[in-house]
Residue, then its C-alpha position, 0 to 999 in steps of 0.5 A: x953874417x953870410x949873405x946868399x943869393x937866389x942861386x945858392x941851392x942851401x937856400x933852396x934846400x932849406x925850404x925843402x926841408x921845412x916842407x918836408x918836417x911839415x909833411x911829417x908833422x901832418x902825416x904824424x897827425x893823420x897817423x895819429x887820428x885814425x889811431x885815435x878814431x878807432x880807439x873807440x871801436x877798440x874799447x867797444x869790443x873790450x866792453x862787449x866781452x865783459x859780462x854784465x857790462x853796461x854799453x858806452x857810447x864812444x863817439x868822441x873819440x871818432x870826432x878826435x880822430x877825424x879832426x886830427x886827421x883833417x888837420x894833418x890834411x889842412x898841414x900838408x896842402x898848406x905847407x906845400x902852398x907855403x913851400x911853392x909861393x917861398x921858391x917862386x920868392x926865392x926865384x925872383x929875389x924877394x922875401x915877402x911875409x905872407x899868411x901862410x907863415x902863420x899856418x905853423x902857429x894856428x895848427x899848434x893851438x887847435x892841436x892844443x885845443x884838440x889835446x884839452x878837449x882829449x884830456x876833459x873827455x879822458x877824465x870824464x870817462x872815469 
């Protein structure tokens, strides 16, 4: 097994490209969210063309989508915190587990949780 030190740059490029998924991942959730709010104001202006259409209220949808949106904020600032404490680490030569590596597994089970709730409501609207 190779052993780096705090001076090979694959380590710090390593780090860089993990912030970097974890950006994507949060812009993909912010990206997704908006797209889910709106979705709501979208099937309200397919209802309203339909004659004799009985008024639905979609309101769900926009907290969805602001909760995706919001998580995608929480992903981006705590990966950058993350991303900042793990150089200044590698900097000093320690390798220290903090809470924020366990951000990567809270923000999968709320967006399991947010999938769910998605999914009941989705089978309710039928």
């Amino acid at each position: 097994m190779a052993e780096f030190s705090q001076q090979d740059p694959r380590v710090y490029f390593a780090a860089e490209r993990t912030l970097l998924a974890w950006v994507r991942t949060g812009l993909a959730m912010m990206g997704f969210g908006f797209v889910v709010a709106r979705f709501g104001l979208f099937l309200r202006e397919i209802e309203a063309t339909r004659p004799a259409a009985q008024p639905h209220q979609f309101r769900l949808s926009l907290w969805f989508g602001t909760a995706l949106v919001l998580m995608g904020v929480a992903s981006n600032i705590l990966s950058a915190l993350h991303y900042r404490k793990r150089v200044n680490d590698l900097r000093q030569g320690v390798w220290r587990i903090d809470p924020l590596t366990q951000a990567g597994t809270v923000i999968a089970f709320a967006l399991a949780l947010v999938g769910v709730a998605v999914a009941v409501y989705l089978l309710a609207m039928h």
